[in-house]
C-alpha positions as CSV (number, residue, x, y, z in Angstrom):
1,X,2.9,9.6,-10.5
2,X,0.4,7.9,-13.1
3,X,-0.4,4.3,-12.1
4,X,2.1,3.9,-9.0
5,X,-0.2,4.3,-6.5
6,X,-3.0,2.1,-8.5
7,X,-0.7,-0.4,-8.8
8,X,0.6,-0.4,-5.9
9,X,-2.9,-0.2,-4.6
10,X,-3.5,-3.5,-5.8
11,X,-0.5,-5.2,-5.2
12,X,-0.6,-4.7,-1.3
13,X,-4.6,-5.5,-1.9
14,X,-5.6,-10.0,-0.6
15,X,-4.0,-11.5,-3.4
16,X,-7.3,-13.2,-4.6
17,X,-8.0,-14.7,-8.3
18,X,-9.5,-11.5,-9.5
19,X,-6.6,-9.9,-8.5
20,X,-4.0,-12.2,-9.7
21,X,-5.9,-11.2,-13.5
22,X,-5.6,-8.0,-12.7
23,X,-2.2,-8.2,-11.8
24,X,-1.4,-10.6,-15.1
25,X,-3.0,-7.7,-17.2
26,X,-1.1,-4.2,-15.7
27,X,2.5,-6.2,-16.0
28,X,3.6,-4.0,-19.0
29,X,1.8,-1.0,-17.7
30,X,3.9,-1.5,-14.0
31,X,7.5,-2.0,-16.1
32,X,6.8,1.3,-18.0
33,X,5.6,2.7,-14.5
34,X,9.1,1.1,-12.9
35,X,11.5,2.2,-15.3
36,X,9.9,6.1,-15.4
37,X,10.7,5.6,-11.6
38,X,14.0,4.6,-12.2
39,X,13.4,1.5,-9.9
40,X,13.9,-1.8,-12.0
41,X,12.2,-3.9,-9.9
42,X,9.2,-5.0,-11.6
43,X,10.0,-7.9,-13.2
44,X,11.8,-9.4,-10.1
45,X,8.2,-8.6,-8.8
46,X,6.4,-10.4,-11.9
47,X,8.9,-13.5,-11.2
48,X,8.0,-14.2,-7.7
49,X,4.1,-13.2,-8.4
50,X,4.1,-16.3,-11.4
51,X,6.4,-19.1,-9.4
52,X,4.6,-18.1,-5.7
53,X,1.7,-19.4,-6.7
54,X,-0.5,-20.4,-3.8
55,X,2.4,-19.4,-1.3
56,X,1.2,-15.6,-1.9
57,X,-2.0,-15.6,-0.2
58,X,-0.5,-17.7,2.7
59,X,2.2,-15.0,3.2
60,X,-0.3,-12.2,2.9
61,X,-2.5,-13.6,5.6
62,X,0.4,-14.6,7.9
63,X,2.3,-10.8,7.4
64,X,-0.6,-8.9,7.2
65,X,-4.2,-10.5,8.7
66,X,-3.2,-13.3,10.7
67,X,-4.6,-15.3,13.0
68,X,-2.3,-14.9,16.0
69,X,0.7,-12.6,16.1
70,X,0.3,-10.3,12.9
71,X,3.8,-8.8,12.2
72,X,2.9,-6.0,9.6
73,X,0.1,-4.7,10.6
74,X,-0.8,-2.8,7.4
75,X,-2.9,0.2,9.0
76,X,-1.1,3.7,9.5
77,X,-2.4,4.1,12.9
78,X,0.2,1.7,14.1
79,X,3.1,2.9,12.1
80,X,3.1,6.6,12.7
81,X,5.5,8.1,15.4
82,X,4.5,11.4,17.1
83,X,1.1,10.3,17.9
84,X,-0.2,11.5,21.2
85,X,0.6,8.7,24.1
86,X,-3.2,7.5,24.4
87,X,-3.1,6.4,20.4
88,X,0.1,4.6,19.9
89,X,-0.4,1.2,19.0
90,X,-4.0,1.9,18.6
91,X,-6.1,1.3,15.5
92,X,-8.3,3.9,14.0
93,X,-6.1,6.7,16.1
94,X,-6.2,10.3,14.7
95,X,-4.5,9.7,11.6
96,X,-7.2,7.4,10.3
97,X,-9.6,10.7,10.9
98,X,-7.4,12.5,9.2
99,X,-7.3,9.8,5.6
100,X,-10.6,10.0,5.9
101,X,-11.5,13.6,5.6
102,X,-8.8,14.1,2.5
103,X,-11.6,10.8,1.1
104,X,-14.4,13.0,2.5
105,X,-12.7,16.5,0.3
106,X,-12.3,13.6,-2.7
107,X,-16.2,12.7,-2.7
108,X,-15.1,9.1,-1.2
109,X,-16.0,7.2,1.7
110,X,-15.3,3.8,3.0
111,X,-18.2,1.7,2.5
112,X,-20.0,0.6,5.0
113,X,-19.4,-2.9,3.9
114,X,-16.2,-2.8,3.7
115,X,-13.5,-5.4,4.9
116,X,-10.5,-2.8,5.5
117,X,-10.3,0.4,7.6
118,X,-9.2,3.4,6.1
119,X,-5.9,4.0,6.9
120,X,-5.3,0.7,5.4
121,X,-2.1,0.3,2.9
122,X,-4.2,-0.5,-0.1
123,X,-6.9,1.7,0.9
124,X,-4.6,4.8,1.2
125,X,-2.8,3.7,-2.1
126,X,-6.4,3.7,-3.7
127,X,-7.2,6.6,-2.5
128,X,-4.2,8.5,-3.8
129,X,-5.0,7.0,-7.1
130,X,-8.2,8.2,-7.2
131,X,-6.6,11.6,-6.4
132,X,-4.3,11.4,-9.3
133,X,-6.7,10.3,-11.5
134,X,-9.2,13.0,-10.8
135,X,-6.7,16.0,-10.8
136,X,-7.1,16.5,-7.2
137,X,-3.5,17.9,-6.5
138,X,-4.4,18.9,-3.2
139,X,-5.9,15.7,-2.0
140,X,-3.3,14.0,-3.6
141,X,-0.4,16.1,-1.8
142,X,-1.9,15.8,1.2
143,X,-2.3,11.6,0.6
144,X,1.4,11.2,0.0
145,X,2.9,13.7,2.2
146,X,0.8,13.6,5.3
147,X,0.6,9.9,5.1
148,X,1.8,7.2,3.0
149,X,5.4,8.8,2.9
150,X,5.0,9.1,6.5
151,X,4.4,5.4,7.4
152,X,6.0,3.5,3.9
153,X,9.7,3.5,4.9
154,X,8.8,1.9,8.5
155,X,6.1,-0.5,7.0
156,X,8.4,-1.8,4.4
157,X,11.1,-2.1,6.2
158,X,9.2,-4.4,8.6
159,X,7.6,-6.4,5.7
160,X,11.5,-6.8,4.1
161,X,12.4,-8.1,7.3
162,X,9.6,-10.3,8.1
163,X,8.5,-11.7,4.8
164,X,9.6,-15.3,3.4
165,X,8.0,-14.5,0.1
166,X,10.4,-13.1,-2.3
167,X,7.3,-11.0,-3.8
168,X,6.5,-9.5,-0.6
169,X,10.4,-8.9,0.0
170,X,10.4,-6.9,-3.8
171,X,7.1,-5.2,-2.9
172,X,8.7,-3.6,0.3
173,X,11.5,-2.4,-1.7
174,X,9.4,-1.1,-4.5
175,X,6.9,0.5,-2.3
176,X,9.5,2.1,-0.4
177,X,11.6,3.5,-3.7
178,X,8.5,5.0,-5.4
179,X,7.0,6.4,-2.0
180,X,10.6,8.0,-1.8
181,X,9.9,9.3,-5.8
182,X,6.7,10.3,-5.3
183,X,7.5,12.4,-2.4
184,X,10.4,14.7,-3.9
């Protein structure tokens, strides 16, 4: 599980300059990561990162902020099924209680400051890093389980279909084969 979820973290994060550099420096680290995944995606990935240029903050405002319509919204409350009637479709529903306590059990919290709620797809992919990272095997369970391999395959899917960015189209295909990895 070492470095999916950070990279993965940052790869569904605003494609900003400082993360484009961060991006440019974890390349060789995400094909070693890929290919102990079995995957082979991460160079299609790097290839539509370096010739998308300016297009990728464009497509990640249109998929995933907006204005208007937004058609991936990237929070979990609106992806998972089951939810009682009175929280579908909501944001910050009971799941978003629930990501939060496992950060609570981890020693995190969502800054007050913060730009993204936290059942956000970066956020939770942070979050599960952080897990990893800190040995927190329970947390960390409980991250990929509970949540992100609970939402990933519907989310990606919907980003796949949406998406006129080929590195969005390879990030929803990677996401959804190392969510799947992860979760055996």
């Amino acid at each position: 599980m070492n470095g999916a979820p950070q990279l993965l973290s940052h790869w569904w994060s605003r494609p900003v300059d400082e993360e484009l550099a961060w991006w440019r420096d974890t390349w060789e680290a995400a094909v070693a990561t890929d290919e102990a995944l079995g995957t082979c995606l991460v160079d299609e990935l790097r290839a539509a990162a370096e010739t998308g240029g300016d297009g990728l903050l464009e497509e990640y405002e249109r998929l995933l902020v907006g204005p208007g319509q937004v058609p991936c919204n990237p929070y979990e409350s609106l992806w998972r099924a089951g939810q009682p009637r009175l929280e579908q479709g909501r944001l910050m529903a009971a799941v978003a209680g629930e990501v939060t306590q496992v950060y609570g059990d981890l020693g995190l919290r969502v800054g007050e400051g913060a730009h993204e709620l936290p059942d956000h797809v970066a956020v939770e992919w942070e979050a599960l890093a952080y897990a990893v990272d800190s040995g927190a095997d329970e947390q960390a369970e409980r991250l990929l389980r509970d949540h992100l391999a609970e939402w990933m395959p519907g989310f990606c899917a919907a980003v796949g279909a949406e998406t006129t960015h080929p590195f969005y189209r390879t990030l929803a295909q990677i996401t959804s084969a190392w969510t799947a990895a992860l979760a055996e």
